[in-house]
C-alpha positions, 0 to 999 in steps of 0.5 A: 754770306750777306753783303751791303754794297756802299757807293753812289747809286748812278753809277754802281748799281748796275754792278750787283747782284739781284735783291742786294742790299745798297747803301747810297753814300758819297765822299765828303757827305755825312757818314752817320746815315750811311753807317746806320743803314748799314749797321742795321742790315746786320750784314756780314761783309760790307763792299765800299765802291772807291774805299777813300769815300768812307771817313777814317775810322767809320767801320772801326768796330762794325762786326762785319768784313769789308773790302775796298773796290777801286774803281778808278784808272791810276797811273801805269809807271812814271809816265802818269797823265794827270788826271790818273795821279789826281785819282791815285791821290783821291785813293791814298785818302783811304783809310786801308786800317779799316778794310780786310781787302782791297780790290782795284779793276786794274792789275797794271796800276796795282803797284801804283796803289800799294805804293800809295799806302793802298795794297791791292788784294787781287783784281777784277773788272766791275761785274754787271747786274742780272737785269742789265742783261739782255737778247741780242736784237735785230739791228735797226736801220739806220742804228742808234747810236749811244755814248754814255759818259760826260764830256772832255776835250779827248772825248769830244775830239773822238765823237766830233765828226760822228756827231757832225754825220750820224744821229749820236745821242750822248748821255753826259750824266749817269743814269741807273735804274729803270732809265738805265733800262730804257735808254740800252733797249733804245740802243743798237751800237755803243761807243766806248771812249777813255776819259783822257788820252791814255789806255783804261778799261771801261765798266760800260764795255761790259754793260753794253755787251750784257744789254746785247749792243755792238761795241765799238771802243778805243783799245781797251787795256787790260782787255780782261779776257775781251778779244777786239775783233771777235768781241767788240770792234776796236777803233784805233783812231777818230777816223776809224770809229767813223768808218766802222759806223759807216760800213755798219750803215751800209751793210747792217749785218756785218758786225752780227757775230761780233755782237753775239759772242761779246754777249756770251763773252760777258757773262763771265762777269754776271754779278751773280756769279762773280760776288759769290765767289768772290766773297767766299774767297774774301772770308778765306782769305782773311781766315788764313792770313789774317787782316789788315785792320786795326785791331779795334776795326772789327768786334767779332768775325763773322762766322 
């Protein structure tokens, strides 16, 4: 079954499998050169990172199935931070007519989504491209350290006295590609902080994991299979975050086994391993249900 991928390229390349096809497309720009790479791909599924990007009504008539990755934390019960109904707002933009499926990485916000008008098929975290994987290096004296997300006031508030006592280097803007590369290979330790002040699980997790770097996160939810102790190392507060970073300074082996089994953790999540399967049960799926197109949407299936 071949696949193109639609999304921004910064952040979502690093979520497929080897030699796949990728479109670049962003919401509120033109659509018409988006759907004429895709189009002339002749592909037989299209899979849209953030599914509100795509105008209403684009794919109707694309003889392709499509599926909707959401991408973003959405709000959990009616206690919702802001920030997550300003997203689920972004995705009830969606035009669900046009999609068969549509996946989110969160199980815990999925009713949240289908009460928006967005029903969730199942769900999943963002798997992790091939190239991104990586040995499990020796650890340098001291280690490098790395976060990798722009800037809010949770954040900074977390990474404060870490800047003020240890050499962090924080990369605010995504980077993908051959930078991506250079940047992890640069990188011992890797922090993992929420946008806002509420539970979320991070793509970057798993990035970091793959590229053999120890872990050391806000608690993750869902945890998708991650043990935090074994897996990575979970900070429950600013303070415990500097407190790891210093018993790492002072004893450099002491989180060794932790970053090796989050290694082999993730390779449950290799983007070669993961879309296969999830695609093939994409074109069952919609062969014994049916879909949740318009009628127009689609002008044969694919065989």
């Amino acid at each position: 079954m071949r696949a193109v991928y639609v999304g921004q390229s910064q952040y979502f390349t690093s979520c497929v499998p080897p030699g796949a096809d990728f479109v670049d497309h962003r919401g509120g720009a033109d659509a018409g050169p988006m759907l004429r790479a895709v189009r002339a791909l002749e592909p037989d599924v299209v899979v849209v990172f953030r599914p509100e990007i795509v105008p209403a009504g684009a794919f109707d008539g694309l003889p392709a199935l499509t599926l909707g990755f959401n991408t973003e934390p959405l709000p959990r019960g009616t206690d919702a931070h802001p920030d997550q109904l300003w997203r689920l707002g972004e995705l009830a933009q969606t035009d669900t007519g046009q999609f068969d499926r549509i996946i989110t990485f969160d199980p815990l916000s999925a009713q949240a989504a289908h009460a928006a008008g967005v029903p969730v098929w199942r769900s999943l975290p963002l798997p992790v491209a091939d190239g991104l994987y990586g040995e499990v290096r020796p650890m340098r004296h001291p280690p490098r350290l790395l976060f990798l997300g722009y800037s809010t006031d949770h954040r900074e508030r977390w990474l404060m006295d870490v800047k003020h006592h240890f050499d962090l280097l924080h990369v605010a803007h995504g980077v993908h590609g051959q930078r991506l590369h250079d940047l992890f290979a640069r990188t011992d330790v890797a922090i993992n902080l929420h946008v806002e002040p509420y539970p979320s699980f991070e793509n970057r997790v798993c990035l970091h994991l793959a590229a053999g770097h120890l872990v050391l996160s806000e608690p993750l939810s869902p945890t998708h299979g991650l043990e935090p102790g074994l897996d990575y190392v979970e900070c429950e507060t600013p303070r415990t975050l500097v407190e790891a970073i210093v018993s790492l300074r002072a004893y450099p082996g002491i989180f060794d086994a932790v970053r090796r089994r989050g290694r082999r953790k993730v390779e449950q999540f290799r983007a070669s391993r993961v879309w296969p399967r999830v695609l093939a049960d994409l074109g069952r799926d919609v062969a014994a249900f049916g879909t949740q197109r318009r009628k127009t949407a689609r002008t044969t299936r694919p065989a």
